[in-house]
N, C-alpha and C positions, 0 to 999 in steps of 0.2 A: 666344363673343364675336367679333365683328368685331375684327379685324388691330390698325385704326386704336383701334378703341376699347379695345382689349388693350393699347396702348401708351401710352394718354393720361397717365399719373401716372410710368411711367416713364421718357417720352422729355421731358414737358416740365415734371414737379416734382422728379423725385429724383433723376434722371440729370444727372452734371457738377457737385454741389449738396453743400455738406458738412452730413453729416447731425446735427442735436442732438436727440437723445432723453431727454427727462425722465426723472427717476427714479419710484419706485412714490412715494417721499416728496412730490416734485412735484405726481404724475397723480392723487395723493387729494384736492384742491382743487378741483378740476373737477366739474359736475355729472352730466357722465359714471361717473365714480367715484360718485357720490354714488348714479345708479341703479344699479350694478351692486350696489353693497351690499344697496339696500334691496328691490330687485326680484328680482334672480337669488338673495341668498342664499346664497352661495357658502358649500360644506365641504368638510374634506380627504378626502369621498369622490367627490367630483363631478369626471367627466372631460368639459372646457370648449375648446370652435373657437371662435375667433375669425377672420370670412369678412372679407377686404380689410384684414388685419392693420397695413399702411403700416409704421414705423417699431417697431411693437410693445411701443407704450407699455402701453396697454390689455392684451394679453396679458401682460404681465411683472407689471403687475397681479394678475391674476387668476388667474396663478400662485403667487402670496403665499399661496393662500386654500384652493386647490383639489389633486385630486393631479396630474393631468398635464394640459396646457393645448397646443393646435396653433393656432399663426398661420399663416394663408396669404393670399397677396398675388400678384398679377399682373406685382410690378412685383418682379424681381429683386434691384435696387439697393436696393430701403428691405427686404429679406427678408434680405440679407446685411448692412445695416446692425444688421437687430435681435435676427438670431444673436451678434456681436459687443458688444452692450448685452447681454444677457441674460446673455453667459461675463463682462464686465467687473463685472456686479453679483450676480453667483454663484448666477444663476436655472438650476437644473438639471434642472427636469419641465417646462420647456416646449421642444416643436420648430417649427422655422416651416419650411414650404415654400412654395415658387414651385407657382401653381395656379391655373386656371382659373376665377370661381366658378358657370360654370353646370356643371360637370361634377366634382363634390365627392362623390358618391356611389361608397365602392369605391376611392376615392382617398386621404383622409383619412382616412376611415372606413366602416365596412358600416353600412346602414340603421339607426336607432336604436340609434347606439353613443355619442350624447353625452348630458349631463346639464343641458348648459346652452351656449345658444351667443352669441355676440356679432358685431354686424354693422354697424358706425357709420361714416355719411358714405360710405357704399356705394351704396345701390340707386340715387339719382340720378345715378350717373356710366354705369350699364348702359345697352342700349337694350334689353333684357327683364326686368326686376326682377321679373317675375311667374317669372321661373328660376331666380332668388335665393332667391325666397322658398320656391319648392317643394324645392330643397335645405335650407335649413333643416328644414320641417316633416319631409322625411324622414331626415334624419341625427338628429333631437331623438326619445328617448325618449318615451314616454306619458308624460303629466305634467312633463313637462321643461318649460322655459322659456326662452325668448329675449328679447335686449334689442337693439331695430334702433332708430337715430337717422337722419332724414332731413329735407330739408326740407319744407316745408308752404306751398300757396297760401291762406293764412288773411292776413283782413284786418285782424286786430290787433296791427298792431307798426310800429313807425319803418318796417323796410324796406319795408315796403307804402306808406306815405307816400312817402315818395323814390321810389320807382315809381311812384306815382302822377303825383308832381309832375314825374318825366323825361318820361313821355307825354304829360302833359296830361290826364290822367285816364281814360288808358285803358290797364290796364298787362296785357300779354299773356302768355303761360303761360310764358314764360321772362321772370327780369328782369337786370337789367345784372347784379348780384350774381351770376347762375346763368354767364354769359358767361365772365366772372371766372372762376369756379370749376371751369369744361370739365363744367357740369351738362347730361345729359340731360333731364331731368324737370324740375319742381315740381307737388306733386302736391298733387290736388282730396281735400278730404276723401271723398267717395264712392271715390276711387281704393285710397285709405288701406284702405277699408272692405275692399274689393275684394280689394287683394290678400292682408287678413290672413284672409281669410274661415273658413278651415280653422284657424284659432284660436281660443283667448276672448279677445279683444284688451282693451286699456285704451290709450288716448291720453294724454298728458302735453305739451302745447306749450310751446314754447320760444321765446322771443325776442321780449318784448312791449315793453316802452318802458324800463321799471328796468334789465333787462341790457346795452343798449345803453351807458346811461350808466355802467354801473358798472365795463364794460369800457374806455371813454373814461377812468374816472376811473384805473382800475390802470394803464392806460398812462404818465399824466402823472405820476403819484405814481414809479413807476420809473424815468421820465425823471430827477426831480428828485432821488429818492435814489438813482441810481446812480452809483458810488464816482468820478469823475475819474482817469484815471490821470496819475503824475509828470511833467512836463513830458520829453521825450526817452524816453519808453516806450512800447512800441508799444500799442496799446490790444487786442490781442488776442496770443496768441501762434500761431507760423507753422503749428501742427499746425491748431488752429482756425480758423483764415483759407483753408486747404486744401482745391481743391473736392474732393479724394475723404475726409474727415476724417469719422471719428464720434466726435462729444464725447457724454457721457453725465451730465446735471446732476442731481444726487444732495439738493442743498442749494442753499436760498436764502435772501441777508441776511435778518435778523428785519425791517425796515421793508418789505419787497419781501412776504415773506411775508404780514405781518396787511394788506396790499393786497388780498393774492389771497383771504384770510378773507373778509373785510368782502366782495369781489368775489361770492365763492360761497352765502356766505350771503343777499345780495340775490335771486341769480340762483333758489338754492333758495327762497327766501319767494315768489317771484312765481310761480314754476311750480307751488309745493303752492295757492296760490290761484288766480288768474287763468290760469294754464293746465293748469287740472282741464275747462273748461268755453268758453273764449274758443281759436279757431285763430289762431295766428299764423302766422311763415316757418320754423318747426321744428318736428318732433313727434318724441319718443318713442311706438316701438311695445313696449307691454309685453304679450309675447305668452306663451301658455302650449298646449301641444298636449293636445287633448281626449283 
């Protein structure tokens, strides 16, 4: 990678930034969780990468399930935050390193020495994603299986509307959202095709018009049932307010919680329908090596 592009997530997301890393009880409401179960199949003989690991929600995951699990990330700060999560929730077969991801081979592991890899919210921050993905295919066993999330230039969802309606109907291969996010890419389905080609790929998109709202809605619902503190209390405490702090959230009130249900549940019904077949601005790649 490029210097600057080796440093984007750690000089200007996680660095000086107090870290809060969900717990596995948290990270299993998310659809993310929800494919790793149903796609990768996880057993406690399966040894699992996790490439652009960030805070190492997802790995500590998938260390619940599996026998020994490696996060690696770019960005030092969320590496050493999610060492520090994994010893305070007494996650003990997984290790995370600081690591490059186009040079994974011999580092993390010898050629087909994993059983299953994970890679999300990754390839659109590269300017070579086709490196990303050839590290996958050869650190992944025969038959092994990968699960990559990214986003997608498909034209069925909200955000493609608001791109539309910023340009005036002409929205260009980055949109204001990719700006936001320090994206490389948005990728054409052909690209999609392109770079999984050395697999049996399956698409899954994500983010057509229900999950928009349902995220909208979980936000207002936690606004409204989040607890007030006493008058003269400070509303956080000084360790959590601290830019070098990692909180680690284990448990959430019951009202906060069946938000995030109903949230997931929606997010799940739209994706086993409408994104089997309709692109939108996310895709899962459910890949598998021949």
């Amino acid at each position: 990678m490029e210097p600057r592009e080796d440093q984007i997530w750690q000089d200007l997301v996680y660095k000086g930034k107090a870290a809060h890393v969900r717990g596995p009880k948290i990270v299993r409401w998310t659809t993310k969780s929800y494919f790793i179960n149903t796609f990768l199949r996880l057993d406690a003989g399966h040894r699992v990468l996790d490439i652009g690991c960030g805070l190492g929600e997802f790995t500590i995951l998938a260390a619940r399930r599996a026998r020994e699990v490696v996060g690696v990330d770019a960005a030092e700060t969320a590496v050493t935050a999610a060492r520090l999560a994994a010893s305070r929730l007494g996650v003990d077969n997984v290790e995370f390193a600081v690591g490059n991801a186009y040079e994974l081979v011999g580092v993390v592991g010898e050629p087909e020495s994993f059983d299953r890899v994970l890679c999300l919210d990754l390839i659109e921050h590269v300017s070579e994603p086709q490196k990303v993905m050839a590290q996958i295919h050869a650190l992944l066993r025969p038959g092994g299986r990968a699960l990559v999330y990214t986003n997608c230039y498909g034209r069925f969802s909200w955000v493609y509307l608001k791109e539309c309606w910023r340009t005036r109907g002409r929205p260009g291969r980055l949109w204001a959202s990719d700006a936001r996010d320090h994206h490389l890419h948005r990728f054409t389905l052909p690209e999609l095709r392109e770079l999984t080609a050395p697999f049996h790929t399956r698409l899954v998109f994500k983010n057509h018009f229900l999950i928009p709202f349902a995220s909208w809605l979980t936000r207002r619902l936690n606004m409204l049932l989040a607890p007030t503190p006493p008058a003269g209390e400070p509303a956080s405490s000084p360790e959590a307010s601290s830019k070098t702090a990692v909180t680690v959230q284990e448990t959430m009130r019951a009202p906060r919680r069946v938000a995030e249900v109903v949230k997931w549940a929606l997010s799940i019904a739209e994706m086993e329908t409408l994104g089997r077949f309709l692109p939108s601005a996310g895709a899962y790649l459910l890949l598998e090596k021949r």
